[in-house]
Structure formats: structure tokens, C-alpha cells
N, C-alpha and C positions, 0 to 999 in steps of 0.2 A: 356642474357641467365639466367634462372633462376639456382638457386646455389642448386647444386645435395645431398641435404640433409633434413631429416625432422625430425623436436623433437617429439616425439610421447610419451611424459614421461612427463606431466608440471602439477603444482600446481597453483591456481590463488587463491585471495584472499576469495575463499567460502570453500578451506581445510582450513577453521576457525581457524584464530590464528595459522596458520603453512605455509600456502600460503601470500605471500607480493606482490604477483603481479596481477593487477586489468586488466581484459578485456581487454578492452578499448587499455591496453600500450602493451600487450601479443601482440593483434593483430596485433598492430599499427609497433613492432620492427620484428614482421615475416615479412610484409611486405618490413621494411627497409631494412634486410634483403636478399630478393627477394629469402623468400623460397614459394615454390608452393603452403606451407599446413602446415598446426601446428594444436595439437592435442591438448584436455582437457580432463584431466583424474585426478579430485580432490578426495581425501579421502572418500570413502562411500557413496556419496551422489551426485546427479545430480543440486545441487543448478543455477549453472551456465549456464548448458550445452545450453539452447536455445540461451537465451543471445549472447555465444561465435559462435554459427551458425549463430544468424543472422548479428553481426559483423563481421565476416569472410566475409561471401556474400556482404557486404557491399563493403569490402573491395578489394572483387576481388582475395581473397585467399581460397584455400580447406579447411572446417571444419572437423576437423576429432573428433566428437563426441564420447567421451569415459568418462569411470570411472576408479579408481583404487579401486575397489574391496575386502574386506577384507573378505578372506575365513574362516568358521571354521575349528579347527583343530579337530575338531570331526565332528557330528552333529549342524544346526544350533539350532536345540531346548535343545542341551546341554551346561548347565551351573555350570559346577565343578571349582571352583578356582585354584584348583593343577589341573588341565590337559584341562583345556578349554580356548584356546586364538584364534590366527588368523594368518593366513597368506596375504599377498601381492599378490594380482595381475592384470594384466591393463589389460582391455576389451576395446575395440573401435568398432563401427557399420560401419559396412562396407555400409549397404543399410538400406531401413524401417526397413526392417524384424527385424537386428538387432538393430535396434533404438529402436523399442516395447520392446523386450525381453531385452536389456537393461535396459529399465524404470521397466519391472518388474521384476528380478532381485534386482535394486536400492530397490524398492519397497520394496520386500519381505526381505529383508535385514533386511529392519526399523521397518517391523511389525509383524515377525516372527520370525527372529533369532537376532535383537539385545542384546549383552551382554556387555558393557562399548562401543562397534562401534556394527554398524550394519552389520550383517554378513550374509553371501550365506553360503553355501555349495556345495561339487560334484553332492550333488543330482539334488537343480537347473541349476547346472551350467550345466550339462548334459541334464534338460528337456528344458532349452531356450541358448541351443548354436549355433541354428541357426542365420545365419549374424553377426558374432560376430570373431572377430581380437583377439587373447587372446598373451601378452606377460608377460614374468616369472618374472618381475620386478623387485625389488631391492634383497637389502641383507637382507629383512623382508618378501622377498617372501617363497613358499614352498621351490621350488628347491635350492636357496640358504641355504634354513636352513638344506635340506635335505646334501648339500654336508659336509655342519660343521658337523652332526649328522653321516656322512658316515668316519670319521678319514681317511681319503685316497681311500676308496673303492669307486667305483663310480657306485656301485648295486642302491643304496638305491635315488639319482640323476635321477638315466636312471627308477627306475618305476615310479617315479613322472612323466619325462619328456613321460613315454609309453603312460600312461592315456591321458595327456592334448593333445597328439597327436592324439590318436586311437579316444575321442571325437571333435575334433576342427581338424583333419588333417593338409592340409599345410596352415590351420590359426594361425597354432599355433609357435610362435617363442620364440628364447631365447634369455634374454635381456642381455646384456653388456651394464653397466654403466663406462661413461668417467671420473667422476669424481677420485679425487684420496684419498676418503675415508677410513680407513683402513681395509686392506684387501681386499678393493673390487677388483685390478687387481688381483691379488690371486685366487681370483673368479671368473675372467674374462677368465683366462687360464682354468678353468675345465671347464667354459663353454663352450669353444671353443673346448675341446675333446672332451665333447657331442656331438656337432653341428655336428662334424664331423664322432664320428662315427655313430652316428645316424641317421648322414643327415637330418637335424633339423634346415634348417633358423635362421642366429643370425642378430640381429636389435641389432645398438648404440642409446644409449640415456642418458640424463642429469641429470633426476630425477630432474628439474628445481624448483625453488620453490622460487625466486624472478630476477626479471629482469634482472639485470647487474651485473658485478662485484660489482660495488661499492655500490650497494644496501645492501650489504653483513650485513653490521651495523644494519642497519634497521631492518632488517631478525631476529639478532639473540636478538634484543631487544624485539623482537614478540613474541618469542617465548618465552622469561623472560615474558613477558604478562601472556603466556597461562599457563604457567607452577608456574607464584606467585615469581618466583626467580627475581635474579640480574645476573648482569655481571661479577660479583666479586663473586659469586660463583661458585667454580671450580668443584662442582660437578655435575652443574647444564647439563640439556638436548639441547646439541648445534650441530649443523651443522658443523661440520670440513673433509675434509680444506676447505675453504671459492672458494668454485666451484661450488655450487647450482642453476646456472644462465642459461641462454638462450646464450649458447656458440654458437659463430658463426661458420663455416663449416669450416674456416681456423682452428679453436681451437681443434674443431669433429675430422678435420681427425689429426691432429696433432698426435694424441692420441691412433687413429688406422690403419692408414696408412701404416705400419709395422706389426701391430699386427692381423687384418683381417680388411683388404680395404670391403669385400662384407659384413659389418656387416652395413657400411655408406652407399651403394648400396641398400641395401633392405627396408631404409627405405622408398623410394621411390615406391619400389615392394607394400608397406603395405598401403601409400597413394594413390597409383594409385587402389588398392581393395574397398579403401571405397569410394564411391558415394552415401550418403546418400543424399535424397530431403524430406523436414520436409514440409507437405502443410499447410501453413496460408491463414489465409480470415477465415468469415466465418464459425462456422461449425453447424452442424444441433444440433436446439433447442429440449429441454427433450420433450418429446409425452405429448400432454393434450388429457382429457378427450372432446368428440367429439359429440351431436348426429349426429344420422343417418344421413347421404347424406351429411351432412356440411361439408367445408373445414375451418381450424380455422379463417380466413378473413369474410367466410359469417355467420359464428355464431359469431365473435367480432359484425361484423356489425348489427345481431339483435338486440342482448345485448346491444350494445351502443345507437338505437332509442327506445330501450325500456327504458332505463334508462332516457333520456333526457325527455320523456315523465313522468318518476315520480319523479326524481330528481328535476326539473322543470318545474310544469306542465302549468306556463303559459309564456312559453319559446318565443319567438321573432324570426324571418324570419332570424334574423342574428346568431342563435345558428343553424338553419337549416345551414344556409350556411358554418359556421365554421366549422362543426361536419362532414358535405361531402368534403368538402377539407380535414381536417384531416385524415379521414379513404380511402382517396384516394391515401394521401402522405403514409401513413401507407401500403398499400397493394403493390403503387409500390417498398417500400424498403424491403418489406416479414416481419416486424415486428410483424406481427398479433398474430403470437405464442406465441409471449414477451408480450404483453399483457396481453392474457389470462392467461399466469405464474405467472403472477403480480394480476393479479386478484384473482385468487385461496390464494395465500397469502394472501391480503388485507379479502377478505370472510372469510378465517378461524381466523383471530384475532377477526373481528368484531363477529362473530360466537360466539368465544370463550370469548367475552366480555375483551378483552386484549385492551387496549388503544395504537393506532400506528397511524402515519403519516408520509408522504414521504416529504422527503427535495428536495430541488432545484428546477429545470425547469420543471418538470412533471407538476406541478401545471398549467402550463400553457396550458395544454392539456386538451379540452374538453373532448376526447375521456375518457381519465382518470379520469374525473369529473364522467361520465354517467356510467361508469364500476362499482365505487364506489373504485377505487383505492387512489382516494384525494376526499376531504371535500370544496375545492371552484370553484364557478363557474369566469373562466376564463374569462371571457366576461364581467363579472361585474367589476371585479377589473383591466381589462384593461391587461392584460400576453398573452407575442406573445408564438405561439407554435414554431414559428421558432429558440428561445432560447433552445427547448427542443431537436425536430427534426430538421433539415437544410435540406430540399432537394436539397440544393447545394453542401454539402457536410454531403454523407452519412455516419451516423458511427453508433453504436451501442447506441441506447437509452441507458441514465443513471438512475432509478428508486429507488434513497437510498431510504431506511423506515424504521423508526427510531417504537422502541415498547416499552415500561414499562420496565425496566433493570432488573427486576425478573422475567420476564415473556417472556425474548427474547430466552431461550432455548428451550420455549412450541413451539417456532412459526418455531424454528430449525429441533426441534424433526416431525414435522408433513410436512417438507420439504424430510428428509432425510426418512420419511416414502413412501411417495411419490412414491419418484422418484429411491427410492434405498442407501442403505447405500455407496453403491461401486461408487456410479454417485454422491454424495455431501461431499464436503471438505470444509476447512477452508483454508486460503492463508497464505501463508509463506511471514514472512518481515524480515527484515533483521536490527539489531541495528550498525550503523558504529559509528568509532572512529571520533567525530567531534574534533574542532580545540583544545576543552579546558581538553576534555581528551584525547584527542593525548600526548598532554603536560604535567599533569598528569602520566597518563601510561609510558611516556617515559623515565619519572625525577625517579619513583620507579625502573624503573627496570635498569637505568643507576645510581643507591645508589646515587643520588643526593640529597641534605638536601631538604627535603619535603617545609618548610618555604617559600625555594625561590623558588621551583617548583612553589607551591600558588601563589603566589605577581607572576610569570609570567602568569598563568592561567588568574590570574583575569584583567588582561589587555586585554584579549580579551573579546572585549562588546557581552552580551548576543544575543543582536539583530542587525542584524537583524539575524534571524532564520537560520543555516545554513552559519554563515560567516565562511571562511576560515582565515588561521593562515599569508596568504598574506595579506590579505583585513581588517585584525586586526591590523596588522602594519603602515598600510597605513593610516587605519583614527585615530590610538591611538600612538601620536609624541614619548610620553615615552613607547612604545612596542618597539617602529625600536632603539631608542637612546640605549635601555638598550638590543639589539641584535647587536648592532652595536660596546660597550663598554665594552658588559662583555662575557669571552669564554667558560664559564659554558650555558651562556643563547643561544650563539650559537650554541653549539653544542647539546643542547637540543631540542630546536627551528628546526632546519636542519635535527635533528632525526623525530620530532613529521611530519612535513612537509609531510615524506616519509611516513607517517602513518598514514595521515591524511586521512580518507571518507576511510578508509579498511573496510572493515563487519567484525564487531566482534562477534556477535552471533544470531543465527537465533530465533528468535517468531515469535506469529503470529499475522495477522494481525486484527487491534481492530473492526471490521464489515464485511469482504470479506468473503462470501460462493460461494465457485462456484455449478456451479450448468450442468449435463453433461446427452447428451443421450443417452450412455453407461458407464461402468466402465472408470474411470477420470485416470488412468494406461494405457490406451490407447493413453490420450493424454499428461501425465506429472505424473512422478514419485512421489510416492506419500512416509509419512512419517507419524509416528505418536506420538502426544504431550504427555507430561507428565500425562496428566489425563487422556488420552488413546482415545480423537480425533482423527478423519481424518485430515489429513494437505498436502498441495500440498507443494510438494520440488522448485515446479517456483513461483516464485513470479510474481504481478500481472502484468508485462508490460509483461513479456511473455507470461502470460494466453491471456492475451487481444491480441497479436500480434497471437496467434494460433486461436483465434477467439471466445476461451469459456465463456458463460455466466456467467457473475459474478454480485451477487448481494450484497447491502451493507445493512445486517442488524445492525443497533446498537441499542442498550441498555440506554436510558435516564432517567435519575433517575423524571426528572420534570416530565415526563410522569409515574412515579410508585408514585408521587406526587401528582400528579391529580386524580389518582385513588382510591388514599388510599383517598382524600379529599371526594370526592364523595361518596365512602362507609362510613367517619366516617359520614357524613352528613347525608346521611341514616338511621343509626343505629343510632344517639343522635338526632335527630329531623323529623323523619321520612318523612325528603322529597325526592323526585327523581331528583338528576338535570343530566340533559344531555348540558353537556359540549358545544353541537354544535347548543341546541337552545339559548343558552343565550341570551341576546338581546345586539347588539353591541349601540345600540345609541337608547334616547328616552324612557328612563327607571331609576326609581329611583336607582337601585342597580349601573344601568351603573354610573353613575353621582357621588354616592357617590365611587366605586373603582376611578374612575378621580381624584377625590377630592384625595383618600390619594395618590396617585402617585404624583401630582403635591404638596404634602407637604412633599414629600420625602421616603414615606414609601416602600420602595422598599425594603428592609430587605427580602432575602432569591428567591426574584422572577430571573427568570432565564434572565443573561444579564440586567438587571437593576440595581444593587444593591452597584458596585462599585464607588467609593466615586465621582469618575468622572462624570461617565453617571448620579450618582443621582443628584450633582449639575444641569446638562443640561435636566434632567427632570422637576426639579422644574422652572428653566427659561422659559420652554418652555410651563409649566399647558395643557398637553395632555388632547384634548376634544375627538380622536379618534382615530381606531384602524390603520389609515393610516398615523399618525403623528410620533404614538409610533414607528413602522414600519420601517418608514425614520430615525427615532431617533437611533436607531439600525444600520440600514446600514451605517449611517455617523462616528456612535462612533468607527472609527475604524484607524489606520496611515494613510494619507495623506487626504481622505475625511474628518477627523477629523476639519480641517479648516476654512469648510464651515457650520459648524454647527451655531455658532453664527450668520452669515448671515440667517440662516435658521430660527433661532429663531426671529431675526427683523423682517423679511419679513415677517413673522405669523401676526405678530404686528401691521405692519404698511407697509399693502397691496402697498403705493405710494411708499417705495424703493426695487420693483420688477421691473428687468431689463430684456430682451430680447434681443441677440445678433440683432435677426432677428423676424420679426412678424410672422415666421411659427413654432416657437420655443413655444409659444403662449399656447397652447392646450394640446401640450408635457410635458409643467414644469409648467402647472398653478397651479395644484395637491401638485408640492413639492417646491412652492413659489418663482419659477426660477430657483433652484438647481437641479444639476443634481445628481441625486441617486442612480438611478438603470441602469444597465446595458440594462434594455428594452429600458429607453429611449436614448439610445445611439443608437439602433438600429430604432428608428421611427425618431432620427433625421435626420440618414442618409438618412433614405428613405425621406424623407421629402426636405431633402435641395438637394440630390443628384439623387438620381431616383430611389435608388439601392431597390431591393424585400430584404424583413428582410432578406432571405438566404444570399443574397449576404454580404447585413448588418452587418451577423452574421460571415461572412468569414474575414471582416474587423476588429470586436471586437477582432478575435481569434488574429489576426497578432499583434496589438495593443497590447495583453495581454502578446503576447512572444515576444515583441519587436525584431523583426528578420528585419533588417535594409534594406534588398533588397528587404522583400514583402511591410512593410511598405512603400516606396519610389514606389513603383507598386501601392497600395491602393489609398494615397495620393496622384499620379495622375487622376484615376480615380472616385476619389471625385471633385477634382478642374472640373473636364471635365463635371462629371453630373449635379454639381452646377452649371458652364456657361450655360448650356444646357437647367436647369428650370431659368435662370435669375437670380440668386444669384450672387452678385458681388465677387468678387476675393479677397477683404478683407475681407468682412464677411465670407466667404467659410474659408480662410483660417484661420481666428479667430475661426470660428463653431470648427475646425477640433483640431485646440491647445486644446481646451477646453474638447471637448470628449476622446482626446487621453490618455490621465492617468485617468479619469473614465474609459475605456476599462478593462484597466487590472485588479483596485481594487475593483472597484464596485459589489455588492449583483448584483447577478439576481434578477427581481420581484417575481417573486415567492418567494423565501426565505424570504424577507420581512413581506410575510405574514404568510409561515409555522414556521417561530419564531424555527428551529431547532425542532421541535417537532410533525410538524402535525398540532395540534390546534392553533389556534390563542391565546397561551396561556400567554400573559402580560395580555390580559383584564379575562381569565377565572382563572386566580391564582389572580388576583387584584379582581374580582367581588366575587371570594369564600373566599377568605378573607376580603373582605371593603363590601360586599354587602349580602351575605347567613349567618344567624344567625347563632352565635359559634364562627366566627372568624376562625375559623378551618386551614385552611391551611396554611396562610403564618406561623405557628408556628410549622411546621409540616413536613418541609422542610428539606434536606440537613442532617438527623437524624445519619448519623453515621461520619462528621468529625466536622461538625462547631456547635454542637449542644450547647454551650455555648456561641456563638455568638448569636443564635436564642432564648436561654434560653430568655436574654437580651431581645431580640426583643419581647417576649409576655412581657416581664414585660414594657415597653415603648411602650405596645398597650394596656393598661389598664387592660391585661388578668393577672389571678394568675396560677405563675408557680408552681408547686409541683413538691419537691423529686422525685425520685427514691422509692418504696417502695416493698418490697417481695410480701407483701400482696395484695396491690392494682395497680401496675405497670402492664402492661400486657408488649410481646416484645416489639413492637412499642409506640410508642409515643399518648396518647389517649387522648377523651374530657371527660371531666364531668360536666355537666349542658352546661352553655353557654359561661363562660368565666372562666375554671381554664384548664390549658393543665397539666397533669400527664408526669411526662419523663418518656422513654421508657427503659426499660431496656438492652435491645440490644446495646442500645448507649454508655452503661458503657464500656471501656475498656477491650478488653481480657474476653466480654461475647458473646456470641454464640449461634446460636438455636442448641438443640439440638436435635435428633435421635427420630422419633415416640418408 
């Protein structure tokens, strides 16, 4: 039988530096538990709230979606120091209704009344109190402060509790907290006169704000976090008594079992009111421009045979055939919208003479070839679309597009024109305490001698990426000896542990805009940054589980590189180069950029230039844009290995191995090596029978190593391989082989979008080794290594020049054909300044 109680008052770790308890464990101990429903109700802001729905659902427990509220004590657009602060109070959504008018509430908090929190007032709280649960909360609420400010009188208590009743009726209750805070049963008693004479619903609750008792430590070392102090100071901001926790229903009623049993009764009243249903999947794409009679399907579909015809206009039977499979998978998964969205972007950069290109598996789509949303034709270079889309498993195309990184707010600003300031944001991310400043933060605010804090930090190895402060013990013998030995370092370690992956402060994310067909408050609370952007309060796994379009704009300085090359080229030698005719092979300029790549000169080009990859350049004297390509894909952790085989095999064609003779055709391109994640997909098909979808179902499992689908896949590789005649060792050798390329391996496409869009090792190696001036490789990278590159014109036979008032412009300039002028902007602590 489930246990007759519910916490409807909890903090999780996104009340930032004040909550210790993560999702995930919230959920995980209501369940243990076996209470029916557990609420979230963090400080001001809805960071969490989808999240905790859709783990709840998971879980098979009630979400009881809320916020706690910080009201003004005036107006929220008043801001007086002496008389402007905030009161407490918890909201929860009973249905939709109130779920919307909660997010905007959350909302308008952040971008109309915030003053140090983000604040409501009675005015909203009265025009969105529809579906909405309101309890009077702690001893920071109104009514509490009203009773201290009433010296005994209980006038000034009963007209707070008139209003929140006469607006919110019998939504509205009053809270009794179980902890034993000071004064708070104090409080708890004129609450109970209220309740009663005014027949006023009271609900118990915990004001929780980290999981366990013995969490308690953890807790108040978080709060030394947020607050800059220690433990050892006694005047510091702490949590006493140490009862902040998720008390079990034995401890609840312990506490009012005598004191009012129907305060433990009604919480139950207040969970059985909320039935909110949040709908994911799905939701409908912003509105494009249309003509007449067209649905967005049959004008993609002109658009894309008109394009194929000038894109390529002596195009092949087999772009025919590609391009109607395409726009066929395309139609039955309704993408067509997404397209045209993408296309509109893509036209207004090139429009706007803004240099962009989309990264990853898009490339592989013709459709996106003939639209003019990417620069290669897929067919040539050999790119499955099934890498991009899966009709076996549909999800939302991914489309990054990477633009000139001074020029990616023109491509913002004509988005957010579009479509509506109110329907485009930026995504909310979140910075957690990883292993090495858990340990760090822990050691300052438990006055631990900094020295040894360090020497334990530095024992956790930087990579891999995301290790925990377990998995740093494990592979570093002297971490676990010296946690094992000394009890400064355990009890440091055992603090950080509890504090390890907490969110400690929210930014935003470095390229996610969403992008919505009405005001984006409709579907996630929104917030706004310190420059005064739009910002979604969910971050992106919850945008994508509600369904909304997100796209990845970034900002790439190589691409504002190529730009600036091209204009100086312009202006000091009046030629026009267009980036995209260059000639990749068969051309004197191609042959001399060859040349200086394979003597090293990689100085400043983007991924070539570290000391590593330039040695495996020079080894390997790149004759083409699909060597370089490969050379990239491999320079990376565990592909790393096969690069020297890659370089022989260039060499000396007779030690190229094939598992199997259908392998042949697949890897004859990358010298038997396997590189790219396509060809893991055409091997399948090949040795096994499976359609790239399916192919691509097998990479996915491969990549998240998930041991029960894997041990599924892995049988039906063996079965499709007996099935075309592959024997059972080669099948099972093929399968070792592909299985850790799954995970780490470049898709093809990125190979060739080089992060950028252009193909640009050979267009920064040809505008520097091949377009008179020299101009770009010295022209590079202008505001942090620019005395590395100084260097690098002067060991390219170019003459460097000063800095000079008179003759420096901002940037970095040519004069004649080989002297490069420094820029002034690059001098430190200078600046453009103001027209």
C-alpha cells in the first residue's frame, strides 16, 4: 500500500548552489519510498521541471510540477534597496492550464521583474492563477513574515491569507514545515489558528533541499560554495538543524501526529488535484513562406529538381534515382518544412555574402546538395543519406551550420526577424562541478590547506573527458593509496564524491537556437542573459524530448579567416577568388599548397598544425583532398593507431589487406583502413544484407555500447552473413573490427566539411602556398596566438611589421606581396571602438 504522504516542498540541484539533490536520486528515493507523487518546486526558475516529469513517468510515480516563487514585496518593476525584496511561495500545476501559466509566470519573473531573483508579483499572480496549487511556504514566505511583523495580532496574517484565498480559493493552503528550524514550530502554531479559523487547508512539508540525513555535510559545504565562505565560519549562511532532507512518513507524522494529523492527510488532497499530461513528440514547425496551391513537400520537391538541373547540370540516372528516394523518405517522415527552414538560412548567408557551411551528415543528402543548403555532391564523394536520415529509425534531422564568427549574429538577427522575437531563443546549459573542482571547492570551503587540496586534484587525469572522482582512483594507484592513508584526503574526497556532476551555474549554450511556431513560453519557460537575450530555462534534452526545433548555429573564426583572405586578396591584388571553384587537383596552385603541407607548413590552418598531426602530414605528402580528410578522421584517440598503417599502405599498395574480398571497394579509397563511419555502414550491408537503416541502427548500439542490444545486433549480423555466405570467422572478425569504429569514427561527411563547410585544408593551404601575397596563413588566429604566427610569416620568407598608429589598420593587413603589417586589435586590452 502506498505510504499516505507527499513532500510537495523539495529543492533539487538547479536551486543553484542551494539544492544537493540531483533528479535522478529525488525520484529514485520517492519511489523507495513508495510514495505515490513527489513534487519540484526549485528557487525562481523552472530549470528542471520537464526533466523531473519525465523521470517521474518513468518511474511510475505522480510529477507534481511546480516552482517556488519569489514574490515582490512591492511591484515587480520596483527596484528601491530600502524597501524592495521578495517573499516565498510554491506554485505547483495542477493540469496544462496550470503548467502554461506557470512557465509564464517563471517567465515574466526573469524578464520583467528580476531584482538580485527573479520576481512575480499579485498582479501576475492573480492574471495566471488559473491551474495552479499555491502553498504559503517557509518562514521567507509573505504570511510568515506577515505573522513576525503582526507582534501577536493575527490582522495582518488573516489579510495576506484573505487575498491568496479570495484569488486561488480552496487551492490555496498553508504550509507547516516539519523541520525544527528556529521558530519555525512557533509558526506552525499560528498557523494552525489560521487554518482553523478560517478554514484554510494546512499541508506538512520539509522544505527538503538535499536527500538524506547524512547528506547534511555535503549540503552545507555547498552552500560555503555559493556563498565564498567556510565551515569555520560561524557567521556564515547554514541550514540548522540538520533536517533539510526527504523525511520519510514515519519522521512527517512523528512531528504532526499530535499536532494536526490533517496537515499529513492533505497532502495527498493536493496530489490527487494535480494531473498534469505535458505532450511530447513532435510539435509543429515555424510557417514558411509558400506559393500558391503548394504544400511545403511539393515546392521542396520543385526546388530540389530545379536545382539538380543547375547544380549539376550533367547529372547521371543515378542522381535521378537518389534525389526521388530521398524526397520520398523525406515526405513520409513530414520533414519537408525542415528543409525549407534550412534553406531560407542557407539563401540569406549566401545572399548576404557571409561565408557558412553545415557540419555532419546533411552532406550526405542530395536533397540538401540541390536546395543549395551544402556545397558537395553526395554521389560523388560516395555519403549514404541514411547516415543523415534513417527510415528505420525516424528522429529529427540534425542540420549544424557553422558561419564567420562576426557575422553569426547577422544570420541570428534575420532568424529571430522571421519568425518572431517571442518564437527564437538560445538554450540554456548548465556548468557541473566535475571530479577536479568538486575537490577544489570542497577543500576551500572545508579551510583545508589549499597545497594539498592541489596535489589531490591533480591526481585526477584530465582525460578522459568527464571522469569521475571513482574512475580516477581506480586507474591512478596513488589517488586510492593517499584516500586510503590519509583522513584529510578522505574526508575531502567523500565530501567532493557527494558533489560531484551537481549544476553549478547555468549559461548558455555555445550554437543552440531554438526555433518555435508560436511564442516558445508556451512550450518552456523562458529567461533572459546578461546582455539581455532570449534564453530557454530547459535545456536541450528536454527541448528535443518536447519536440522543438533546434538549430546549431556556430561561429568559426577559420570561416571569418577565409573571408578576411578573400577580401584582402581583392583589395591588394585585384583578383576574385571564389572559394568553391578552386581546383582540387590538376592545377599548379593545387600542387604547390601539396607541396607546403607535406614540408610541414601547417602553421595556423585549422586541425593541421599541432606538432603531432604535422609530423603525420609530412609522412604521409598529401596529393589529395580525400587523403587530408582521412588524415583528420584518424588523428583522433583510438583511430590514432592506424594511421601509420595508413601511411604504408599509401606507399606500398602490396601491404593492403582485406578481411574478406567484399571489403574490396569499401576500403580501397582509405588503403584498407577503416575511417569513416559510412564505411561501417556499407560493410554491413555488404557482408550482412542489412539496408544502411538497419546498418545505421547497428552503428547507434555499437556507439552506446548497450550490452543487450548489442548481443541482438551481433546475432543478426552472424545470421545475415551465413545467409550471403560469409563464413563465421570472417563475419565474426568483420564484426570485431567495425565495432570500435562505430562509436569513434567521423561520419563521411565531416571528413569533407573539415568543420567549416568548405573544404578548407586545401582553400587556406592554396590561399596561402598558391594566390599571390601569401595572405592568409599569416592572418590567422589574430587575437590570441598572434606571436606564434608573427613567427610563422617570418619562416615563410614574408616581412613582419610592427604595430604602428599611423600605418596599422584593426586587423592584420598586406602591403605589396610579401610584408604582413600587425593588426592592431591584436595588441592587448585594444578594442574597436564606438562609430
Amino acid at each position: 500500500m502506498p505510504t499516505p504522504f507527499v513532500h510537495l516542498h523539495n529543492h533539487s540541484e538547479f536551486s543553484l548552489l542551494d539544492g544537493a539533490t540531483k533528479i535522478k536520486d529525488m525520484v529514485s528515493y520517492a519511489v523507495e519510498m513508495d510514495m505515490p507523487a513527489i513534487a519540484l518546486t526549485d528557487h525562481g526558475m523552472m530549470y528542471g521541471a520537464f526533466e523531473f516529469y519525465m523521470k517521474c513517468r518513468a518511474a511510475g510515480i505522480k510529477p507534481l510540477v511546480g516552482c517556488e516563487l519569489y514574490v515582490a514585496t512591492r511591484k515587480r518593476t520596483d527596484r528601491d534597496p530600502k524597501r524592495d525584496g521578495n517573499h516565498h511561495l510554491v506554485a505547483l500545476a495542477k493540469n496544462e492550464t496550470g503548467y502554461k501559466n506557470l512557465m509564464k509566470l517563471a517567465t515574466k519573473a526573469s524578464l520583467e521583474g528580476f531584482y538580485y531573483k527573479p520576481r512575480v508579483d499579485k498582479e501576475l499572480l492573480a492574471e495566471h492563477h488559473e491551474g495552479l496549487i499555491i502553498c504559503s511556504a517557509c518562514m521567507g514566505g509573505e504570511l510568515a513574515k506577515a505573522v513576525v511583523e503582526g507582534k501577536g495580532s493575527l490582522e495582518p496574517a488573516k489579510n495576506v491569507a484573505a487575498w491568496y484565498r479570495e484569488v486561488f480559493g480552496d487551492d490555496f493552503y498553508l504550509e507547516a514545515q516539519g523541520h525544527h528550524a528556529d521558530g519555525q514550530w512557533e509558526l506552525n502554531e499560528v498557523i494552525k489558528r489560521l487554518s482553523r479559523q478560517m478554514n484554510i487547508k494546512m499541508v506538512a512539508t520539509n522544505d527538503s533541499h538535499y536527500l538524506k540525513a547524512e547528506d547534511a555535510d555535503a549540503h552545507d559545504v555547498l552552500i560555503c560554495i555559493q556563498t565564498g565562505t567556510t565551515v569555520q565560519d560561524a557567521k556564515r549562511m547554514k541550514y540548522e538543524p540538520r533536517e533539510f532532507y526527504l523525511k520519510t512518513y514515519e519522521e512527517m507524522m512523528g512531528g504532526f501526529e499530535k499536532f494536526a494529523p490533517d496537515a499529513i492527510e492533505n497532502t495527498l488532497e493536493v496530489a490527487e488535484k494535480c494531473n498534469l499530461e505535458i505532450e511530447m513528440g513532435r510539435v509543429p514547425m515555424p510557417a514558411v513562406d509558400l506559393p500558391g496551391g503548394k504544400t511545403p513537400h511539393t515546392h521542396m520537391t520543385d526546388l530540389c529538381w530545379e536545382g539538380l538541373s543547375r547544380r549539376i547540370p550533367s547529372h547521371a540516372q543515378v542522381h535521378k534515382d537518389r534525389l526521388a528516394y530521398e524526397l520520398d523518405i523525406i515526405e513520409k517522415t513530414g520533414f519537408s518544412q525542415y528543409f525549407l527552414i534550412v534553406m531560407d538560412i542557407s539563401n540569406h548567408a549566401r545572399s548576404g555574402g557571409i561565408f557558412f557551411g553545415v557540419r555532419g551528415s546533411a552532406a550526405g543528402s542530395l536533397a540538401s546538395y540541390c536546395l543549395g543548403i551544402t556545397d558537395l555532391d553526395p554521389i560523388e564523394y560516395d555519403l549514404t543519406f541514411e547516415r543523415f536520415l534513417n527510415p528505420e529509425r525516424v528522429t529529427m534531422p540534425d542540420i549544424d551550420m557553422d558561419f564567420e564568427d562576426t557575422r553569426r549574429q547577422e544570420v541570428i538577427q534575420h532568424v529571430t526577424q522571421k519568425y518572431g522575437a517571442e518564437q527564437v531563443a538560445f538554450i540554456t546549459t548548465f556548468g557541473t562541478l566535475g571530479a577536479k573542482a568538486a575537490i577544489r571547492d570542497a577543500g576551500r570551503a572545508l579551510a583545508m590547506p589549499m597545497p594539498e587540496v592541489d596535489r589531490l586534484a591533480k591526481m585526477v587525469p584530465s582525460l578522459p573527458v568527464g571522469i569521475t572522482i571513482d574512475r580516477a582512483m581506480q586507474d591512478n594507484p596513488e589517488f586510492g593509496a593517499t584516500y586510503q592513508s590519509n583522513e584529510m584526503a578522505q574526508k575531502l574526497v567523500d565530501t567532493a564524491k557527494r558533489l560531484e556532476g551537481i549544476s553549478r551555474h547555468a549559461s548558455v549554450h555555445a550554437a543552440g537556437i531554438m526555433i518555435a511556431d508560436r511564442p516558445l513560453v508556451e512550450y518552456t519557460p523562458l529567461a533572459r542573459t546578461a546582455d539581455g537575450a532570449l534564453v530557454t530555462q530547459y535545456p536541450h534534452s528536454s527541448l528535443e524530448a518536447i519536440g522543438l526545433l533546434k538549430m546549431d548555429f556556430l561561429g568559426l573564426s577559420n570561416l571569418t579567416i577565409l573571408a578576411r583572405a578573400v577580401k584582402l586578396i581583392k583589395e591588394t591584388r585585384g583578383e576574385t577568388v571564389d572559394v568553391w571553384k578552386i581546383p582540387l587537383s590538376d592545377d599548379p596552385r593545387v600542387d604547390r599548397a601539396y607541396e607546403m603541407l607535406g614540408r610541414g607548413e601547417t602553421t595556423g590552418i585549422f586541425q593541421l598544425e599541432s606538432t603531432g598531426m604535422r609530423k603525420y602530414i609530412v609522412d604521409l605528402k598529401p596529393n589529395s583532398v580525400k587523403e587530408l580528410a582521412a588524415m583528420v578522421a584518424l588523428y583522433r584517440p583510438g583511430p590514432m593507431a592506424h594511421i601509420p598503417r595508413y601511411i604504408r599502405c599509401k606507399f606500398d599498395p602490396s601491404q593492403i589487406e582485406y578481411t574478406h574480398p567484399l571489403l574490396e571497394p569499401i576500403l580501397k579509397e582509405s588503403y584498407g583502413v577503416i575511417v569513416y563511419q559510412d564505411q561501417v555502414l556499407k560493410i554491413v550491408q555488404a557482408i550482412a544484407g542489412f539496408t544502411l537503416g538497419q546498418a545505421d541502427l547497428l552503428r547507434r548500439a555499437m556507439g552506446k555500447k548497450s550490452q543487450k542490444e548489442m548481443e541482438k545486433q551481433r546475432d543478426n549480423f552472424m545470421k545475415g552473413a551465413q545467409a550471403r555466405g560469409v563464413g563465421k570467422k570472417d563475419a565474426e572478425t568483420i564484426f570485431n573490427e567495425i565495432e570500435p569504429f562505430a562509436g569513434y569514427a567521423f561520419n563521411g561527411a565531416r571528413r569533407l566539411l573539415c568543420d567549416g563547410g568548405l573544404p578548407d585544408r586545401v582553400s587556406e593551404g592554396e590561399l596561402s602556398g598558391g594566390v599571390p601575397g601569401r595572405a592568409d596563413e599569416h592572418l590567422r588566429r589574430q587575437y590570441g596566438k598572434s606571436g606564434r604566427d608573427y613567427r610563422g610569416v617570418q619562416a615563410a620568407s614574408c616581412q613582419g611589421r610592427p604595430p604602428c598608429v599611423n600605418n596599422s589598420s584593426a586587423d592584420f593587413t598586406v602591403s605589396g606581396t610579401d610584408t604582413i603589417r600587425f593588426g592592431l586589435m591584436a595588441i592587448k586590452n585594444v578594442r574597436q571602438g564606438s562609430d
